[in-house]
Backbone as numpy.savetxt, mean C-alpha at the origin, in Angstrom:
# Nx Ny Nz CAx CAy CAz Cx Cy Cz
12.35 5.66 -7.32 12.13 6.14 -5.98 12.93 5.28 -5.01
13.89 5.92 -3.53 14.48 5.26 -3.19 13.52 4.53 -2.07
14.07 3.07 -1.61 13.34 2.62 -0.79 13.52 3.18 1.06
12.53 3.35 1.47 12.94 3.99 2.95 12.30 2.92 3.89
13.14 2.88 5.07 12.42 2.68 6.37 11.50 2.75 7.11
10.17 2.12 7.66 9.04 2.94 7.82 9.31 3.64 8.80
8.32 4.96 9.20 8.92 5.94 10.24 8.44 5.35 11.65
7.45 4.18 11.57 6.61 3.93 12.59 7.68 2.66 13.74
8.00 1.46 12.24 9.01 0.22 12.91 10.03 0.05 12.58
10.59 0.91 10.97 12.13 0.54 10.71 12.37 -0.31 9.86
10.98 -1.02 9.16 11.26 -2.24 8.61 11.15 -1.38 7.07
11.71 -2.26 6.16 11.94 -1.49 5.05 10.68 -1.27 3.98
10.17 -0.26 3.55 8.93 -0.08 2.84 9.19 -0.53 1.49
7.23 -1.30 1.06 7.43 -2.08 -0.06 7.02 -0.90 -0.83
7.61 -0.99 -2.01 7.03 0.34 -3.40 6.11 -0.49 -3.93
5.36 0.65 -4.63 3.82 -0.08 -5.43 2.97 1.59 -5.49
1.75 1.25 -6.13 1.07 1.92 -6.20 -0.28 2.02 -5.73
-1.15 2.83 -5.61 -2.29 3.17 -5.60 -3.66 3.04 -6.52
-4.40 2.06 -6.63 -5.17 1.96 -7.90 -6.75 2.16 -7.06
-7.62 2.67 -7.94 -8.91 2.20 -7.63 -9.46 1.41 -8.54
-10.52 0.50 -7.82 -11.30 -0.40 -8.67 -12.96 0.10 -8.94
-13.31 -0.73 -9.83 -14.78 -0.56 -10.14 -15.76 -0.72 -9.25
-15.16 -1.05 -7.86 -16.10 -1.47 -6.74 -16.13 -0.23 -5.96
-15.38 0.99 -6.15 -15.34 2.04 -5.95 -14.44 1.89 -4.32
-13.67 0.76 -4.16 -12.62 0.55 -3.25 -11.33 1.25 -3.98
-10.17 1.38 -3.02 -8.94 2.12 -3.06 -8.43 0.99 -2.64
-7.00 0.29 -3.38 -6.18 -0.79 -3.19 -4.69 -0.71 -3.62
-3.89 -1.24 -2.93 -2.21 -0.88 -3.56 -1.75 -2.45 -4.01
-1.16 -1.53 -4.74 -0.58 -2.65 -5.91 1.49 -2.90 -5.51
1.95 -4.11 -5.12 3.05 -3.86 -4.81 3.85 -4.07 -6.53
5.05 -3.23 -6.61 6.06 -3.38 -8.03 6.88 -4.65 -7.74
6.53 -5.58 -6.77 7.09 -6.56 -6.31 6.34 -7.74 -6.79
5.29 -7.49 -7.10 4.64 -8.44 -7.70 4.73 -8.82 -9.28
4.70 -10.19 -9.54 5.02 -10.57 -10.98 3.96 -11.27 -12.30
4.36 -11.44 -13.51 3.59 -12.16 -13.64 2.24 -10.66 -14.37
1.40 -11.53 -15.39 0.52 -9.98 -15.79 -0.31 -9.61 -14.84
-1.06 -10.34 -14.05 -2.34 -9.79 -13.29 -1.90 -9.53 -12.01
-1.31 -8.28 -11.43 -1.77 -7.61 -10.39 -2.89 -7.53 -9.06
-2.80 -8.28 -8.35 -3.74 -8.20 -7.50 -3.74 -7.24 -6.71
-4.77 -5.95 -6.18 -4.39 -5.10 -5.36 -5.19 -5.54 -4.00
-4.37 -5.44 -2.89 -4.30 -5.43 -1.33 -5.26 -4.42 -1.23
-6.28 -4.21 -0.72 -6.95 -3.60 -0.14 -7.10 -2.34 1.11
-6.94 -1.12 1.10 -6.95 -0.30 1.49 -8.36 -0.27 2.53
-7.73 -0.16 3.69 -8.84 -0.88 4.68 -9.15 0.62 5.24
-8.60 1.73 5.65 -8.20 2.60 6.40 -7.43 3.94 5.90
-8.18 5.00 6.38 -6.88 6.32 6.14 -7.37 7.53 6.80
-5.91 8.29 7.17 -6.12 8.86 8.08 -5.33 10.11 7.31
-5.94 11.40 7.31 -5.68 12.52 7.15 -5.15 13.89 8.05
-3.89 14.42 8.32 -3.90 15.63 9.23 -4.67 17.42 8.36
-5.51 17.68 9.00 -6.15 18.64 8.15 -5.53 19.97 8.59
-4.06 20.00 8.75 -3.31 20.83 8.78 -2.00 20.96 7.64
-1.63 20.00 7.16 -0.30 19.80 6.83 -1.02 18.58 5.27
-2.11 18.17 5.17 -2.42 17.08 4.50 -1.61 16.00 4.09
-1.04 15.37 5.05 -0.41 14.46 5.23 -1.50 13.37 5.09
-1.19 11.90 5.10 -2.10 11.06 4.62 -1.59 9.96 4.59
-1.76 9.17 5.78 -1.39 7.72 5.79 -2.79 6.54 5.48
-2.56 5.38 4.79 -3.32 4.77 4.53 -2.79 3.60 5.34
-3.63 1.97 5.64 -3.34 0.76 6.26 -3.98 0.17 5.30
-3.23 -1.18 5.43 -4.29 -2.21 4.51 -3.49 -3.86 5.73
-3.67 -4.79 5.27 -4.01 -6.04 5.85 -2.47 -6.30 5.74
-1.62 -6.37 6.45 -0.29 -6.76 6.12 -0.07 -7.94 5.73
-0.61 -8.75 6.59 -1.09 -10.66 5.74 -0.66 -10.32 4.86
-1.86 -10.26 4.51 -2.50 -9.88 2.95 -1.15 -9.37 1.99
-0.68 -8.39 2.04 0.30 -7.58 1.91 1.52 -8.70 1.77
1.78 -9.05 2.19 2.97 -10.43 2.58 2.95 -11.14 1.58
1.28 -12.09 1.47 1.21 -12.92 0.86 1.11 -12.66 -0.61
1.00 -11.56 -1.12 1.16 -10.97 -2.45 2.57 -10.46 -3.27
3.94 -10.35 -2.13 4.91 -10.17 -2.83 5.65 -11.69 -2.26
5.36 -12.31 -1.23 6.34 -13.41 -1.27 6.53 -14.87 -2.43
């Protein structure tokens, strides 16, 4: 998948995925991360258009940062 720009600031989007856990939370996993154990960032937020089902999620950018740097 190619990497894009976000549409919101321009800054370049991290790839990763979408996992749920046993805590019955929703968390993303960046492909930037190394090493076996995966920590997923936490999915704090999401917002749905119930026209078009579009679907943006937020999570803690910190957070987010401090997991691929």
């Amino acid at each position: 998948m190619e990497t894009r720009p976000c549409p919101k600031c321009n800054e370049m989007m991290d790839e990763g995925w979408i996992s749920l856990t046993g805590s019955g939370y929703m968390g993303y996993v960046s492909k930037k991360q190394t090493g076996m154990l995966k920590v997923q960032t936490k999915v704090n937020q999401a917002r749905a258009c119930p026209n078009y089902g579009y679907v943006e999620m937020y999570l803690d950018p910190k957070e987010l940062k401090q997991r691929i740097s």
